[in-house]
N, C-alpha and C positions, 0 to 999 in steps of 0.2 A: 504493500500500500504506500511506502514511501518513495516521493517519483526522489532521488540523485543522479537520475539519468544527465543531467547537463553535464554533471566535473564531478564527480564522486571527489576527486584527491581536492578539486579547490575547498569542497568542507570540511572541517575538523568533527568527524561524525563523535568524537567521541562527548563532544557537549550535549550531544542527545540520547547517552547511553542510560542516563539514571532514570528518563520514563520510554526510552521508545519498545522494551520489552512488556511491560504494562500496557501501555498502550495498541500495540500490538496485536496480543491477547484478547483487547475489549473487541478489535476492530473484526478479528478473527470469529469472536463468539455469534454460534447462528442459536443462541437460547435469551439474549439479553433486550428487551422489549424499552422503549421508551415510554415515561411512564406521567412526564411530568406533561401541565399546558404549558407555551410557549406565548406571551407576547412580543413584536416584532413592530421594530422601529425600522423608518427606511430614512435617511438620509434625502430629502429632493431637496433642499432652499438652497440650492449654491448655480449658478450660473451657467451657460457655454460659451464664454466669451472666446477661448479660443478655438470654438470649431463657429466662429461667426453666425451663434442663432440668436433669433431675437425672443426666444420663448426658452425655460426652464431646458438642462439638457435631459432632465429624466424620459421629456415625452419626445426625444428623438428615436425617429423609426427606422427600422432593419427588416430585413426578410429573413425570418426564423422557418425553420422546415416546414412548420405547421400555418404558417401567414404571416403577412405585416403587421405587428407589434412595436411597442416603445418599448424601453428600455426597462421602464417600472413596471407597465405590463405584462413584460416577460417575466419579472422578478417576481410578480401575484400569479402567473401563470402556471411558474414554479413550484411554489410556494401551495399552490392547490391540490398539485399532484404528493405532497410529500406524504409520508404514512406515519404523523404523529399529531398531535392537537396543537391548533393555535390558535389563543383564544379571544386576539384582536391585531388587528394592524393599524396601523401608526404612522403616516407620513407626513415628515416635516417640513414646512413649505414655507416661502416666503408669502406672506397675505396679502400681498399682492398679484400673486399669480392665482388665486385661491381657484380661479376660473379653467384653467391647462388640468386641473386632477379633480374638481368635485364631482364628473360622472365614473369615476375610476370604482370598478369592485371587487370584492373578495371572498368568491363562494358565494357571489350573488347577492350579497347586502352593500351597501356603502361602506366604505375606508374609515377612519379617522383620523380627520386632517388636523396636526399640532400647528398653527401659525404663526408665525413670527413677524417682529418686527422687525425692521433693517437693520435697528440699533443692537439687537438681539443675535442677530446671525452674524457670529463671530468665531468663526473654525467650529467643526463638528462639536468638540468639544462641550463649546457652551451651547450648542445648539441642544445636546442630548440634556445637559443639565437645567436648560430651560424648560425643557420637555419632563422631567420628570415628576416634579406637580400630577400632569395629566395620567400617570402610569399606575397599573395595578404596584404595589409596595411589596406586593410578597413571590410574585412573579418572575422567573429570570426572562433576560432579556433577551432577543436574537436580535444585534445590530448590522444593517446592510448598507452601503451607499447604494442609493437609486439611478446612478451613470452606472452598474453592473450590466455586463451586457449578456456574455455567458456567463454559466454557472451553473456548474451538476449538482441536482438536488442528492446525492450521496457524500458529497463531501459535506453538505449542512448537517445530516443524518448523522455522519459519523461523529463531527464536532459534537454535538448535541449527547452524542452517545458517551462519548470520552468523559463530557460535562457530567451526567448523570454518575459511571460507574468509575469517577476518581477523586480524590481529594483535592478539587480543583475550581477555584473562583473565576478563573477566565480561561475559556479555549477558543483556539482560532486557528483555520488553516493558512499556512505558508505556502509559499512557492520558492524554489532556488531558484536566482536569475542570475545575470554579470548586471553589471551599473543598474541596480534596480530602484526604483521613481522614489521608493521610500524602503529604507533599508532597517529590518532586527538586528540586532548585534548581542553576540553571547559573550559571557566571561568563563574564564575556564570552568566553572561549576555549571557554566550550561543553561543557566540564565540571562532572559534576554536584559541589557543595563544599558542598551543604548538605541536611540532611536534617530536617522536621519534623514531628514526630508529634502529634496530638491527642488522644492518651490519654497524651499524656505532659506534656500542657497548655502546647505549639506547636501552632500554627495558622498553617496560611496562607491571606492571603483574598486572595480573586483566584482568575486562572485558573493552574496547573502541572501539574506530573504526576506520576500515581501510579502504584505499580509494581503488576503485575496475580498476584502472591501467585505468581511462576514465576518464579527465576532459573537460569542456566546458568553453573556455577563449574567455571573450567579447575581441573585437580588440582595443577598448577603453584603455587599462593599458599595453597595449603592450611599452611603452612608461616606465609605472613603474616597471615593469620587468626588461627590458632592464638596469636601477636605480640600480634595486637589483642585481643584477650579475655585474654588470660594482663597484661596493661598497664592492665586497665582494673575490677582490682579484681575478680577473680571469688573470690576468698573471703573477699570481705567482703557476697558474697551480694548484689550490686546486678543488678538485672536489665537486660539488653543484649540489644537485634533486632540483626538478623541487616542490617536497611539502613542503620545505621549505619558501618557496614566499608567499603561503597559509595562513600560519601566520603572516608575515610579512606586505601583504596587509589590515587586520585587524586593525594592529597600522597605517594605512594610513587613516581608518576609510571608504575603498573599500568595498562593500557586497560579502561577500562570502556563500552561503550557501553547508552548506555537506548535503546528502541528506540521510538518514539511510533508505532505501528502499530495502537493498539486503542479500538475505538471502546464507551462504556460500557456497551451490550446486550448484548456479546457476551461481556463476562468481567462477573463479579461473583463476590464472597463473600459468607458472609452475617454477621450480627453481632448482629442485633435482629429480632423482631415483625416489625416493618414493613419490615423489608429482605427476610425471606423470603417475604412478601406480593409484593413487588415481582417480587421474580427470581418467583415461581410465574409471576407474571401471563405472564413474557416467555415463561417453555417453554412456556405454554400456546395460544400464537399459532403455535406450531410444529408442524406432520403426521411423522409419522417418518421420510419421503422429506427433507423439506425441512432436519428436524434433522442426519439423516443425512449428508447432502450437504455439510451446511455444518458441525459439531463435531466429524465421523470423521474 
């Protein structure tokens, strides 16, 4: 289950030896059921200013095997097919677009849309912490950005799976890349202690890995989140993602596990021009048996 297909030698696999036989095991088990409900947040208030649209990029469309779909659409479409409960969805939106998502649904009821203000949308971060007022308290969380384009519902499965049968407050699937858009970084004990972003003008060159736009937050640390964002200036209006908490709940001594499970084809978002060129070309390689098979 774990793709190191890119550069086995570029990773120092042995930072992943204290859970990847546990986890393993969990991913292996054909006896172990998921048991909890899930609520689900989607990230939409952030813009496409650099693929030039004048409208939210979540409702930009693609041809998926099955039809023409947006991006968030796919992500509900998903999201319908999976074989576990969930017990509300959550998209966060600027209120000013409130109009591009209020016919959106999920299993045929309306969404719930968390609106923001301008002043309010300030990196994912504070977006989620905004949003938490609105959330069930005793719920964990499944967080998505809404630019997700593909995305196999088996790797949410799995996260989700890890979630329930480990000691474990956050899980999230990875990817190994070379210069990746946003980069985990482990310390010899295998925890992630570094996180850097290149829109935020960190770069890491070389191979690491990136998180695939899915985390699954126990509702347990909702509490030390709320910690980290209320500490780090939020009304002095600095804008804070949402993967910087990731290492931060580390020095809490919180379990985090990344989960290097995903191989680049299989997840992407999109960002630019040339990146939604790219993901077209992949669903286009796919029949609806084959997409079906392998994304449902």
């Amino acid at each position: 289950m774990y793709d190191f297909s890119v550069n086995p030698k570029a990773i120092d696999l042995s930072y992943y030896k204290g859970y990847l036989k546990k986890t393993n095991s969990i991913i292996k088990s054909n006896d172990l059921e998921i048991n909890k409900k899930y609520q689900v947040v989607i990230m939409a208030a952030g813009k496409g200013s650099r693929m030039n649209l004048n409208y939210p990029k979540p409702i930009f469309k693609l041809n998926y095997p099955y039809g023409t779909n947006s991006l968030i659409g796919n992500i509900l479409y998903t999201l319908e097919n999976i074989n576990f409960e969930i017990s509300s969805v959550n998209v966060v939106i600027n209120e000013k677009d409130e109009s591009f998502f209020k016919s959106l649904k999920f299993n045929g009821s309306k969404i719930d849309l968390i609106k923001l203000t301008e002043s309010q949308i300030m990196g994912t971060g504070i977006c989620l912490y905004e949003s938490f007022a609105l959330l069930n308290k005793v719920e964990d969380v499944i967080l998505i950005w809404g630019d997700l384009a593909i995305f196999p519902a088996y790797i949410l499965k799995t996260a989700v799976l890890i979630k329930e049968n480990s000691n474990s407050d956050v899980v999230f699937p990875t990817k190994i890349k070379m210069n990746p858009y946003v980069s985990f970084l482990r310390n010899k004990a295998g925890n992630i202690n570094k996180v850097l972003h290149s829109n935020e003008g960190n770069e890491h060159k070389g191979y690491a890995e990136q998180d695939c736009s899915c985390f699954v937050i126990g509702s347990n640390i909702i509490e030390d989140f709320k910690f980290f964002i209320e500490n780090k200036n939020i009304d002095n209006k600095v804008e804070i993602d949402f993967i910087h908490f990731i290492p931060y709940l580390n020095t809490i001594n919180k379990n985090v596990i990344g989960l290097p499970i995903v191989s680049e084809n299989y997840v992407s978002g999109v960002n630019t021009i040339k990146k939604t060129k790219q993901v077209q070309n992949i669903l286009d390689n796919y029949n609806y048996d084959n997409y079906s098979n392998f994304f449902l």
